[in-house]
C-alpha positions as CSV (number, residue, x, y, z in Angstrom):
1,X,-2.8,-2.2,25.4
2,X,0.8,-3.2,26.1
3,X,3.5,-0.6,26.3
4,X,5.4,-1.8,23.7
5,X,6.4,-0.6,20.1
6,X,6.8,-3.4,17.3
7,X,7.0,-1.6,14.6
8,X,8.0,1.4,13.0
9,X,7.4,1.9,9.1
10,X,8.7,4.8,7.1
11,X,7.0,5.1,3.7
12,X,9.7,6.1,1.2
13,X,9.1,7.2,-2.3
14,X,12.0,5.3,-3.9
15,X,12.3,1.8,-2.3
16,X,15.4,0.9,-4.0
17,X,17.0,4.0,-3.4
18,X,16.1,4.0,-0.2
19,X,17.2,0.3,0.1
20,X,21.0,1.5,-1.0
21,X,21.0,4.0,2.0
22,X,20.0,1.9,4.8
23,X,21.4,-1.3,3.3
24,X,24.5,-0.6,1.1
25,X,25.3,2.8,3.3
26,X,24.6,1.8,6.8
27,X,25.0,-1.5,6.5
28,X,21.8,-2.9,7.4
29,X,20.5,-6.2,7.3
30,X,17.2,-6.8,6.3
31,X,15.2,-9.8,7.3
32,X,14.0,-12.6,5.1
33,X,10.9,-12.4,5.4
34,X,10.8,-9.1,3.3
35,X,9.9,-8.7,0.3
36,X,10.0,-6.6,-3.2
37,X,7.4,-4.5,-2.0
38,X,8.7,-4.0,2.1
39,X,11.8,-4.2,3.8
40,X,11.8,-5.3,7.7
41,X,15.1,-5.0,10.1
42,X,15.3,-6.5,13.4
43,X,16.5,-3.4,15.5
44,X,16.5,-5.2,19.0
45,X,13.4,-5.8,20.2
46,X,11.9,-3.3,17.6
47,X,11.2,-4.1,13.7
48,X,12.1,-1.2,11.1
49,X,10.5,-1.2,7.9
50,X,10.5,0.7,4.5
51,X,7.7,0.6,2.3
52,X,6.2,2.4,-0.7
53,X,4.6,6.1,0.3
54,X,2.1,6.0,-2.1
55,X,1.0,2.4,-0.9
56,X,1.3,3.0,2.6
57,X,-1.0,6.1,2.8
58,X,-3.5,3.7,0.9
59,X,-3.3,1.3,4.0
60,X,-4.0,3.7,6.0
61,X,-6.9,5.5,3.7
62,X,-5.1,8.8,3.5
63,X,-3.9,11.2,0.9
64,X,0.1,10.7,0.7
65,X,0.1,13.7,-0.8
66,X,0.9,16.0,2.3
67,X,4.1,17.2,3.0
68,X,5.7,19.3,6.2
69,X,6.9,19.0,9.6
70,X,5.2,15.1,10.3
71,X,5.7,15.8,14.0
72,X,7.6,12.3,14.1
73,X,11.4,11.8,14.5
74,X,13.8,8.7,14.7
75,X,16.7,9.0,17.6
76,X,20.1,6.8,17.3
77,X,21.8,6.8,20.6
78,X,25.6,6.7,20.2
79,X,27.6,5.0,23.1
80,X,30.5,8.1,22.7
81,X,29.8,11.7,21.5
82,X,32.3,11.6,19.0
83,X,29.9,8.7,17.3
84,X,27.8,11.4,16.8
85,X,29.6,13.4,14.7
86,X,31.2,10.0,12.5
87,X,27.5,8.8,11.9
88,X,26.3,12.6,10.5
89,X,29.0,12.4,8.1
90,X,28.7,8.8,7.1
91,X,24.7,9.7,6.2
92,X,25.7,13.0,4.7
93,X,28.4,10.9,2.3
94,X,26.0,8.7,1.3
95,X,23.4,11.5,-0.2
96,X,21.3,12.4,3.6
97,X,21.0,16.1,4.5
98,X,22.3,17.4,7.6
99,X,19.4,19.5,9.1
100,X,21.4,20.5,12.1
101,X,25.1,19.9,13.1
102,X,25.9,18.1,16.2
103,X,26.2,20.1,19.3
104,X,26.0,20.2,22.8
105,X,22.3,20.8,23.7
106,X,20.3,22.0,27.0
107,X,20.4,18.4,28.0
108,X,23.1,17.7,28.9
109,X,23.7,15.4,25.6
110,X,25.6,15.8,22.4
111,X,23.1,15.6,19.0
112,X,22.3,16.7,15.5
113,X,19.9,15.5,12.9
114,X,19.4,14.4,9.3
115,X,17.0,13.7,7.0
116,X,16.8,11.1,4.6
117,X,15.7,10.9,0.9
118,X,11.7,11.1,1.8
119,X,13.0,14.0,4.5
120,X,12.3,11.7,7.6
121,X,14.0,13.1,10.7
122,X,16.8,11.1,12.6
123,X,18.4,12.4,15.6
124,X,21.6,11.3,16.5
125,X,22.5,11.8,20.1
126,X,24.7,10.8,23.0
127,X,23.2,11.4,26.1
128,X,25.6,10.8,29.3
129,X,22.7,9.9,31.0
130,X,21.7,6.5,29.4
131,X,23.3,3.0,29.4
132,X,22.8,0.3,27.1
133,X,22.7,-3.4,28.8
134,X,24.5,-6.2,27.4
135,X,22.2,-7.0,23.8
136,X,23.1,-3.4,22.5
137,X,19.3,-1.9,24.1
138,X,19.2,0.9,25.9
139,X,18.4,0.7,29.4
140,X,15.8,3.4,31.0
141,X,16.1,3.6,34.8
């Protein structure tokens, strides 16, 4: 198997409300080849999409009735710490919960969380220690 990511889906309860978050909030732009049943976004050389909970825990032949701590979280890398701080409140505006405020952490980085309507975890960090090459990606040494 390649080490490589494609993909990452988020199964959201509400599509469209979760559409006007990451589309009409953030500014997103989806691809065309969605649809009214999934949303993809190009995100560099990785694909984003939202799609019905209930349908994607049929996919996958599970009950999408669990809830709790999924052991899964999203990371946004800003390019300045004070990013961090503008993008929190931008999501919190627009309806997100602020699980923890940004703050310097043991790292050596600047970071605080959110979660969105179907309480997926997004970090939001700066971290002195990465750069980002010319297309916007960042750049592991």
């Amino acid at each position: 198997m390649r080490q490589k990511l494609n993909i990452v889906t988020l199964g959201v309860k509400d599509l469209e409300r979760s559409l006007k978050f990451y589309v009409d909030g953030l500014g997103w732009k989806f691809s065309s080849v969605s649809t009214e049943n999934i949303a993809f976004f190009q995100m560099g050389g990785t694909v984003f999409a939202l799609y019905p909970r209930d349908k994607l825990a049929e996919d996958a032949k599970i009950n999408s009735d669990s809830s709790g701590f999924s052991g899964i979280t999203l990371a946004y890398n800003a390019k300045k710490e004070a990013e961090v701080a503008k993008v929190l409140e931008q999501v919190e505006s627009l309806g997100a919960t602020i699980v923890k405020k940004a703050e310097k952490v043991f790292w050596g980085g600047y970071s605080g969380y959110f979660a969105d309507f179907d309480g997926h975890l997004w970090e939001v960090a700066w971290n002195p220690f990465f750069k980002f090459d010319e297309s916007d990606n960042l750049v592991l040494p």
